[in-house]
VEXDREN-2710 file (C-alpha; in Angstrom, 1 decimal):
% VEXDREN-2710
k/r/px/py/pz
1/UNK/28.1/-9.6/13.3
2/UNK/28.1/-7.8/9.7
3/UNK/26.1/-6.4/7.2
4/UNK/25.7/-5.5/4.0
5/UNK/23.0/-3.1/2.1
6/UNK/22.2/-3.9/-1.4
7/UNK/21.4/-0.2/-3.4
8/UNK/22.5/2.8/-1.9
9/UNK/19.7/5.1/-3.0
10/UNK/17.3/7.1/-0.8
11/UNK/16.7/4.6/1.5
12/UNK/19.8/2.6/1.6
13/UNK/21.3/5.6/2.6
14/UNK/19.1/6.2/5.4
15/UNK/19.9/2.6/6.3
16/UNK/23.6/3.0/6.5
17/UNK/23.3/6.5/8.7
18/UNK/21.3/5.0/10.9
19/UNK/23.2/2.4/11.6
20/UNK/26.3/4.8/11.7
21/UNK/24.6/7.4/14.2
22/UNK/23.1/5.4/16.5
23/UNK/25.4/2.5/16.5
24/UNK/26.1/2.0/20.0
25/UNK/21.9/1.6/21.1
26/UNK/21.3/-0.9/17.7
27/UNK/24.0/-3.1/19.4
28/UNK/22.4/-3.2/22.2
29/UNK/19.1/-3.6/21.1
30/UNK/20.1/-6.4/19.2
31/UNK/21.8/-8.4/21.7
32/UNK/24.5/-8.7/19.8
33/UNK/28.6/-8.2/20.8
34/UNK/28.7/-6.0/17.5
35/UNK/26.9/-5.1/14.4
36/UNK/28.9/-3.6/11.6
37/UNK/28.0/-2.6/8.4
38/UNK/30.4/-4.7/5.9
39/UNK/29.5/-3.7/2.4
40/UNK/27.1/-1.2/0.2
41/UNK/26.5/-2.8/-3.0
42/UNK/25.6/-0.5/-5.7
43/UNK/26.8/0.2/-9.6
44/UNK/27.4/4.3/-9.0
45/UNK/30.5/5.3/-7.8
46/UNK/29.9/8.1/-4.7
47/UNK/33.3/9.5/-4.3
48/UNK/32.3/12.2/-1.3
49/UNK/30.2/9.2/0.6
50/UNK/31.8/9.0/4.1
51/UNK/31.0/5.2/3.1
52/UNK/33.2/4.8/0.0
53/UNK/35.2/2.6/1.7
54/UNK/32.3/0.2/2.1
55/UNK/31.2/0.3/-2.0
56/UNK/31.5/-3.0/-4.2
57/UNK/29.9/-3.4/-7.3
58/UNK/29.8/-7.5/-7.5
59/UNK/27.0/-9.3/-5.7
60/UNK/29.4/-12.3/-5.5
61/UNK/31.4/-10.6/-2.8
62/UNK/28.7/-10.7/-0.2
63/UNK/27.0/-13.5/-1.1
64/UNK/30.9/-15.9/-0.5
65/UNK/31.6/-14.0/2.4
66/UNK/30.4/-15.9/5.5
67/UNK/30.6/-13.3/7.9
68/UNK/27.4/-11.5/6.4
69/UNK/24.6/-12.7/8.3
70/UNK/22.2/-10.2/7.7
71/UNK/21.6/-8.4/4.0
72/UNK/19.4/-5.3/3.8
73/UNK/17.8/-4.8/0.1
74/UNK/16.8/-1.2/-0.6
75/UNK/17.5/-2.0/-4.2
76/UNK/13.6/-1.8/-5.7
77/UNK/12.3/-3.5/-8.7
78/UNK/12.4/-7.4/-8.7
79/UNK/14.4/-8.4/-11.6
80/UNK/18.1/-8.1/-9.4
81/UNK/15.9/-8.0/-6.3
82/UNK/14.8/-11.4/-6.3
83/UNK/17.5/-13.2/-7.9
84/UNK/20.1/-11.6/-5.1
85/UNK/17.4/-12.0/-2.1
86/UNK/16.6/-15.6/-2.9
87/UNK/20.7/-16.3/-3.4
88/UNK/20.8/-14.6/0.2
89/UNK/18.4/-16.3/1.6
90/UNK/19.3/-20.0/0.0
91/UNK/23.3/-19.4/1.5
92/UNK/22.0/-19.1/5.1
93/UNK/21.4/-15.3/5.4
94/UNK/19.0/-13.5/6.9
95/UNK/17.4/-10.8/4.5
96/UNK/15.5/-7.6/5.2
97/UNK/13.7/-5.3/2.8
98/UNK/12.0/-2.4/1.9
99/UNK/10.6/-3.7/-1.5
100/UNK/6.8/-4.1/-1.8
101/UNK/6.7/-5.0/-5.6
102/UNK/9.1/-8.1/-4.3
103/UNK/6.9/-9.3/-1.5
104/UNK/4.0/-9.0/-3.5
105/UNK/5.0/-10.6/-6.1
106/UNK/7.3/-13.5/-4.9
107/UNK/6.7/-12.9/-0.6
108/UNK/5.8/-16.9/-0.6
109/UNK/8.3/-18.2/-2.3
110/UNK/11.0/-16.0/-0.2
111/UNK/9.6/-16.8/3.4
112/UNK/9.4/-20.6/2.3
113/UNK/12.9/-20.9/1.8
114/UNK/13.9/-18.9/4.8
115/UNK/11.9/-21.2/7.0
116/UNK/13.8/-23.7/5.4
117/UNK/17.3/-22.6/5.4
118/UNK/16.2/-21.3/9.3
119/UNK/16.6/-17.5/8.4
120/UNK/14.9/-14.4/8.4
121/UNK/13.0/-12.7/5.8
122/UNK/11.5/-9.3/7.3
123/UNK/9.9/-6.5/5.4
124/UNK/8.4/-4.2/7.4
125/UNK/9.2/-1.0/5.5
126/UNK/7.5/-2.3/2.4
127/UNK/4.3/-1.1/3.7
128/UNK/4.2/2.4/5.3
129/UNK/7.4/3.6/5.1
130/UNK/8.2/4.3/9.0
131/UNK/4.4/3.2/9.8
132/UNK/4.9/0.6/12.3
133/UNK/1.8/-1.9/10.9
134/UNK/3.5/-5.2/9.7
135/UNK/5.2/-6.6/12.9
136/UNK/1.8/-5.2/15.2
137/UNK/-0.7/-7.3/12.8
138/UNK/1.7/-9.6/13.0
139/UNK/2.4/-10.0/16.9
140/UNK/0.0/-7.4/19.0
141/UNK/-2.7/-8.4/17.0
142/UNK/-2.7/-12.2/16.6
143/UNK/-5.2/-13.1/19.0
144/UNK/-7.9/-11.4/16.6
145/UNK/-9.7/-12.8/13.6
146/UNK/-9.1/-9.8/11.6
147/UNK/-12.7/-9.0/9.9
148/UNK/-11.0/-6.0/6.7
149/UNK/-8.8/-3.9/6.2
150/UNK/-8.7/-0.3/4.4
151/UNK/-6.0/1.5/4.0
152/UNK/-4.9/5.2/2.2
153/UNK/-1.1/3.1/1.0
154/UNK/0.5/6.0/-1.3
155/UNK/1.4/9.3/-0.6
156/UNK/1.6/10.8/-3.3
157/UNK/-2.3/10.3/-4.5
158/UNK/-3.3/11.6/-0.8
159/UNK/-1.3/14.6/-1.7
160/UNK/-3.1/15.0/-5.3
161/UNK/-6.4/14.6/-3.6
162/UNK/-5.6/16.7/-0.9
163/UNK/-4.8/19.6/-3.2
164/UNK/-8.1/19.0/-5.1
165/UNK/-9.9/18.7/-2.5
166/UNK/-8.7/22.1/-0.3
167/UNK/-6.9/24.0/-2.9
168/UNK/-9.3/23.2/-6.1
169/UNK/-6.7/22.2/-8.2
170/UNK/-7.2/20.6/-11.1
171/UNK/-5.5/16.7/-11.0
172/UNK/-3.7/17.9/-13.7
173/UNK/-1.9/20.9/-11.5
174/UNK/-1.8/18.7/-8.3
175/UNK/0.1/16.0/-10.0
176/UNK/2.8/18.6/-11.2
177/UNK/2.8/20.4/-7.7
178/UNK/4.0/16.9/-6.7
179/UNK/6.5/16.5/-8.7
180/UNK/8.3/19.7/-8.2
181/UNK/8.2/19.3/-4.0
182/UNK/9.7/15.3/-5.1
183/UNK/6.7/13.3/-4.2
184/UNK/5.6/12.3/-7.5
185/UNK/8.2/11.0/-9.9
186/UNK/8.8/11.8/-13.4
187/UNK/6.7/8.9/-14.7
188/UNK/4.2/8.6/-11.8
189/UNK/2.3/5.9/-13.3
190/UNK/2.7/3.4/-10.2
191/UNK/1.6/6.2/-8.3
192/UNK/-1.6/7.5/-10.0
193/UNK/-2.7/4.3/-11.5
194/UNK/-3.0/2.3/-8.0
195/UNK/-0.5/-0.2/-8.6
196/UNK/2.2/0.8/-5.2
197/UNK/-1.1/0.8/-3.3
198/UNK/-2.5/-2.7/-5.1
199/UNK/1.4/-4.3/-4.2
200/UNK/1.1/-2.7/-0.2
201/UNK/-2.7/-4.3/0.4
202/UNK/-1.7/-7.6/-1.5
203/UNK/1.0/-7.7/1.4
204/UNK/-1.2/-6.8/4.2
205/UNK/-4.3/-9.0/3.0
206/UNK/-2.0/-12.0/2.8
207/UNK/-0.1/-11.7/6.1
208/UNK/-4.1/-10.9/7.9
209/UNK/-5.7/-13.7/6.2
210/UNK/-2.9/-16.2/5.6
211/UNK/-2.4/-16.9/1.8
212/UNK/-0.4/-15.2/-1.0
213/UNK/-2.3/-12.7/-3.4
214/UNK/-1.0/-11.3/-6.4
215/UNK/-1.1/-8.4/-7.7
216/UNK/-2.8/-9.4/-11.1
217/UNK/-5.8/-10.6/-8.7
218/UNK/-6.8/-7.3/-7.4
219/UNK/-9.0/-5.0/-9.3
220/UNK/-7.0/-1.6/-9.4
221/UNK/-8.6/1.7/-10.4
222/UNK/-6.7/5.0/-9.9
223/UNK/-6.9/8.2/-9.7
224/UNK/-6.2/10.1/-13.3
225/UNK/-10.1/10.7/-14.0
226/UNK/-10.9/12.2/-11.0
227/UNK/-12.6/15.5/-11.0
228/UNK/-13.2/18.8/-9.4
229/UNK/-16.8/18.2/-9.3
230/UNK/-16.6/14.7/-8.5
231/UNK/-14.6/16.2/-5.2
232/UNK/-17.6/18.8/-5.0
233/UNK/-20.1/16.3/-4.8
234/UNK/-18.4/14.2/-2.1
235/UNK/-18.6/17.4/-0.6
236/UNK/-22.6/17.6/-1.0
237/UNK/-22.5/13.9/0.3
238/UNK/-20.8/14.2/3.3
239/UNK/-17.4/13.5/2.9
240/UNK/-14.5/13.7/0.2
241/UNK/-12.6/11.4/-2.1
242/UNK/-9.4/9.4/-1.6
243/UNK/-7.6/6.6/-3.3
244/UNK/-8.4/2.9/-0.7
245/UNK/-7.0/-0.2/-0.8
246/UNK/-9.0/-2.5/0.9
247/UNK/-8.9/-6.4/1.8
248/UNK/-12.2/-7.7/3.3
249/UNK/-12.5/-11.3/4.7
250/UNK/-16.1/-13.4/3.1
251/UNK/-18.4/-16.0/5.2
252/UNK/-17.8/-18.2/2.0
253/UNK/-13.7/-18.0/3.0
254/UNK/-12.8/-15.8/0.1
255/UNK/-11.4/-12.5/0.3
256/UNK/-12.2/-9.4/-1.8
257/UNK/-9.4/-7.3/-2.4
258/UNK/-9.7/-3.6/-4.7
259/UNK/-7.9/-0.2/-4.9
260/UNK/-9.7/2.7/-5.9
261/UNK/-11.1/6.4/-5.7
262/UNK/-13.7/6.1/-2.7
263/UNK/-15.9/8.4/-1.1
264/UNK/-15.3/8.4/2.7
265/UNK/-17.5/10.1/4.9
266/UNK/-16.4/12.8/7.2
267/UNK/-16.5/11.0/10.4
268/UNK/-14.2/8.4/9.1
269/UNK/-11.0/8.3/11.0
270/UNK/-9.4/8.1/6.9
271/UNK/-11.1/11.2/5.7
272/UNK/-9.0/13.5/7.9
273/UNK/-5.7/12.1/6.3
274/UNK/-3.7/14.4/3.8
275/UNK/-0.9/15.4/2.2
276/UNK/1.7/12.5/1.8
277/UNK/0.0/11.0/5.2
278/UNK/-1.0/7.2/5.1
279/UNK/-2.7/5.4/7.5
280/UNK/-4.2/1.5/7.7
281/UNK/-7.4/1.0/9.9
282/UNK/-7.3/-2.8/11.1
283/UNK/-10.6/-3.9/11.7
284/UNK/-10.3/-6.8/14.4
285/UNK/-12.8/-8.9/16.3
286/UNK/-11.9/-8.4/19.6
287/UNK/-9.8/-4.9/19.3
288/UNK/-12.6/-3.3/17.0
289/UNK/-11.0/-0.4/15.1
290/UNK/-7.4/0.3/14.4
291/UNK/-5.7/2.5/12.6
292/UNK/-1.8/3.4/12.3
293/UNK/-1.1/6.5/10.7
294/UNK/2.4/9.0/9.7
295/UNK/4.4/9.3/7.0
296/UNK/4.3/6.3/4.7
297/UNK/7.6/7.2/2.9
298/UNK/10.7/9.3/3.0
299/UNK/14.6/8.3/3.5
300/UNK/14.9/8.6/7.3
301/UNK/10.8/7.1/8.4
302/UNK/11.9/4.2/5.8
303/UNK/15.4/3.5/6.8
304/UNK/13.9/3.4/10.4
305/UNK/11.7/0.4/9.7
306/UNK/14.6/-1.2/7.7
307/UNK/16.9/-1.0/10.6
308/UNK/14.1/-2.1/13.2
309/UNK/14.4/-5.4/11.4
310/UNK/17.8/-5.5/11.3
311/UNK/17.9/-5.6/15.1
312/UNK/15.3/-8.2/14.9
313/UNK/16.8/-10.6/12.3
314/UNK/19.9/-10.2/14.7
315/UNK/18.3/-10.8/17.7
316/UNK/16.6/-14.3/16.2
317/UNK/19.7/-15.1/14.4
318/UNK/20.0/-18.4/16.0
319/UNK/16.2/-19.0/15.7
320/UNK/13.6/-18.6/13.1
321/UNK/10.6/-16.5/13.8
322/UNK/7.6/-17.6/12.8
323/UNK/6.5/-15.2/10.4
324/UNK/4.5/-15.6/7.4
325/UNK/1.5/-17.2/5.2
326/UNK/0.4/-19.8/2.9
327/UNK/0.0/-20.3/-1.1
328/UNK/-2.7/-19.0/-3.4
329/UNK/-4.9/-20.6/-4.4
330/UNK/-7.6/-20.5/-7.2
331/UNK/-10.8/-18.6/-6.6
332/UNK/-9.6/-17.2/-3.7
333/UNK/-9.7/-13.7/-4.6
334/UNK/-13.3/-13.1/-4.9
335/UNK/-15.1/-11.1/-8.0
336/UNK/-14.8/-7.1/-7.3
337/UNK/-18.5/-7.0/-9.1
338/UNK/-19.6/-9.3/-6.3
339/UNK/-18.8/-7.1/-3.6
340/UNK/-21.6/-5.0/-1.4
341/UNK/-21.3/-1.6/-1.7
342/UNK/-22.9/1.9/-2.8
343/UNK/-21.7/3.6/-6.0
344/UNK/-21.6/6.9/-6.4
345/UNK/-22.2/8.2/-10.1
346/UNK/-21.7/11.0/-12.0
347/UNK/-23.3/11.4/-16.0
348/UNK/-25.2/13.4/-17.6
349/UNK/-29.3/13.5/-18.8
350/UNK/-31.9/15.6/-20.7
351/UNK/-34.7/14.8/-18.8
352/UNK/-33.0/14.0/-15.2
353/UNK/-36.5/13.4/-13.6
354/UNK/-37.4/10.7/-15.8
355/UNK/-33.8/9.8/-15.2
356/UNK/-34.6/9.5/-11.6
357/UNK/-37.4/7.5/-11.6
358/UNK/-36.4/5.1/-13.4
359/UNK/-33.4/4.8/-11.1
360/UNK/-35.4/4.4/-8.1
361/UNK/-37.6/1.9/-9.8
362/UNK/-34.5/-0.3/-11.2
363/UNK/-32.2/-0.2/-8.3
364/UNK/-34.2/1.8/-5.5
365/UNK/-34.3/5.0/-3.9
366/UNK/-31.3/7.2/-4.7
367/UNK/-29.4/10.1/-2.8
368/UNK/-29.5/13.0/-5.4
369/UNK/-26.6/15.2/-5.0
370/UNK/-25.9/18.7/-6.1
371/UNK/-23.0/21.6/-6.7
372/UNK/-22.6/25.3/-7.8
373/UNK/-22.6/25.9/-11.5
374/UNK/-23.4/22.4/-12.8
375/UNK/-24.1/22.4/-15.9
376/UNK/-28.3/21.8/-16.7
377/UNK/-27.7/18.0/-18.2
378/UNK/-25.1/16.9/-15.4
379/UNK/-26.7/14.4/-13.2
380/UNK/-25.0/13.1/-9.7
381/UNK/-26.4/10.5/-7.4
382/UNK/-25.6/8.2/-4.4
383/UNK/-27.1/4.6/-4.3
384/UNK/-27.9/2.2/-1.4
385/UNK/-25.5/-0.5/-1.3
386/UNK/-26.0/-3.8/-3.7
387/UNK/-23.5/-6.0/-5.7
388/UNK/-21.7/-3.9/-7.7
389/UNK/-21.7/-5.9/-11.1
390/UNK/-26.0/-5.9/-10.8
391/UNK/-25.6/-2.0/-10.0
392/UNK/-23.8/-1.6/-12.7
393/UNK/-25.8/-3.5/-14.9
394/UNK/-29.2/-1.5/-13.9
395/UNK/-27.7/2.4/-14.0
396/UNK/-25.8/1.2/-17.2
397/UNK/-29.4/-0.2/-18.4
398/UNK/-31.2/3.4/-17.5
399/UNK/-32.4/4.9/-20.7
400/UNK/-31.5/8.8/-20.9
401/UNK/-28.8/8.2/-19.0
402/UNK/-24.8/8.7/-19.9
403/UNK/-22.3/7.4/-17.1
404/UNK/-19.6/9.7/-16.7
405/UNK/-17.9/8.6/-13.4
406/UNK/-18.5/5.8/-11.0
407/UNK/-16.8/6.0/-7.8
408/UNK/-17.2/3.8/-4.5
409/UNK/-18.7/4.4/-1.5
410/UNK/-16.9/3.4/1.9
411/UNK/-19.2/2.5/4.8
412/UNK/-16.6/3.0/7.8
END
């Protein structure tokens, strides 16, 4: 049986030493009489990789050749992505990736047409790097009605936060301290802004409760205006700050899906993860609690996923596995501003007592929080948990007060 790998960056890389170090046990675990990595397609020349030999630059070559079963895409982006996957997948291939934007974004369409051509489409690494958390909800945890999930998705905001949270650095200096150790790109827009965490949870949300969401649908907030004293008065509350993404299942059969800033109490089995950590907590009917945690990137974590599902796709080669979930459809994604929770708020007041009552009288009692060297007019509070869009509405509606930062408040 043969291969090929499509992009022969980081993880591509990873992919093709793994299957070069450890070739004898990936036979064997994948039942196969052999499993050899054909071809590496990528437009760089890389005239010292022990792989040159392997290099093509045409697509065509390993979509006509009929002894590639399996395809591994560690390409990224969709634009090539998708038009090579779904030309994979439509000539009877099997197809495994590490690409979260592409499963997000067109994860449907792609296990639709592998059911129908009888192939595989596997992604585990597009969520958690090395994290083992797609096949488990998948398989170990099928027998629950899964109630939410919350996850911390992107390490490179944990790292931010992490820095501001034990090191009092300003975002601004935690963001470049990223980008020198490699964690945070150049332009770390997908990063800060929520949008690789919105793509992970629009994955996870669809494969626990069985339709497609996109992207577009999900409320994303990230982290860029987050503060040194908003971190200080997590502290005062109990807990500290860091980015969630979060799918939650409604009585009414929606599902409300956000990323954001959150504060998480101290107990919570997410507050104690940092640095480029990520971890998922699977919230199940009959398991209660789960959470997998590690490293949710890096070349050798990722390529290990990828090459996990290489041995699967060749193991099921013969037979489709039933893996996957419906259509959207409208109004499934329910209204963020509909959603139960507390807020925390940050802003600032001349007379913060009058400030106060009138917040307890509009929305009821609040949790008044406090930090060194405030300045006299800065005003911080904690509020009991209502529909977002109506607390909103009423702090916004306080007279005397100005609304400086509004963060959530998790409840697990």
């Amino acid at each position: 049986m043969f291969v090929a790998v499509m992009g022969f960056g980081t993880v591509g890389s990873g992919v093709a030493e793994l299957l070069d170090k450890n070739h004898d046990s990936i036979v064997k675990k994948s039942m196969q009489d052999s499993l050899e990595l054909k071809y590496i397609l990528d437009i760089r020349d890389f005239p010292d990789s022990p792989y040159k030999d392997k290099l093509i630059k045409d697509f065509n070559i390993i979509l006509n050749d009929p002894e590639i079963e399996i395809v591994v895409e560690t390409m990224g982006g969709v634009t090539f992505a998708y038009d090579f996957v779904k030309k994979s997948l439509l000539a009877g291939k099997s197809v495994v990736t590490s690409n979260k934007e592409l499963v997000a974004q067109h994860g449907y369409e792609l296990l639709t047409i592998a059911n129908e051509k009888n192939v595989n489409f596997l992604f585990e690494a597009s969520v958690g790097g090395g994290i083992p958390i797609i096949r488990p909800m998948a398989q170990c945890l099928a027998a629950n009605e899964i109630d939410s999930i919350a996850g911390i998705l992107n390490g490179t905001t944990n790292y931010i936060l992490t820095k501001m949270i034990t090191e009092n650095q300003s975002f601004d200096e935690a963001l470049k301290k990223a980008q020198e150790l490699g964690y945070a790109e150049k332009d770390p827009t997908a990063d800060v802004d929520g949008h690789d965490s919105c793509r992970k949870i629009c994955i996870l949300a669809a494969l626990a409760f069985g339709k497609h969401v996109y992207p577009d649908s999900v409320h994303t907030e990230g982290i860029r205006n987050i503060t040194l004293s908003d971190v200080a008065y997590a502290a005062c509350w109990g807990g500290v700050i860091k980015l969630i993404a979060s799918a939650k299942k409604l009585d009414n059969g929606q599902v409300n899906v956000t990323v954001g800033p959150t504060f998480v109490a101290r107990h919570s089995q997410l507050a104690g993860v940092d640095d480029v950590f990520n971890a998922a907590l699977i919230r199940g009917d009959a398991t209660g609690d789960v959470v997998f945690y590690g490293k949710g990137a890096g070349k050798m974590p990722t390529a290990s996923a990828v090459v996990a599902d290489v041995i699967d796709a060749a193991k099921h080669i013969e037979k489709k596995k039933f893996f996957g979930w419906d259509a959207a459809e409208d109004n499934y994604i329910a209204d963020y501003n509909t959603a139960v929770t507390a807020l925390y708020v940050r802003g600032t007041a001349d007379d913060k007592q009058a400030v106060i009552k009138a917040l307890n009288d509009s929305i009821g009692a609040v949790h008044v929080l406090t930090r060194e060297n405030a300045p006299e007019n800065e005003i911080a509070f904690v509020t009991n948990p209502a529909a977002e869009g109506e607390l909103k509405a009423k702090i916004n509606a306080v007279s005397g007060l100005s609304v400086t930062s509004v963060i959530r408040v998790a409840d697990y």
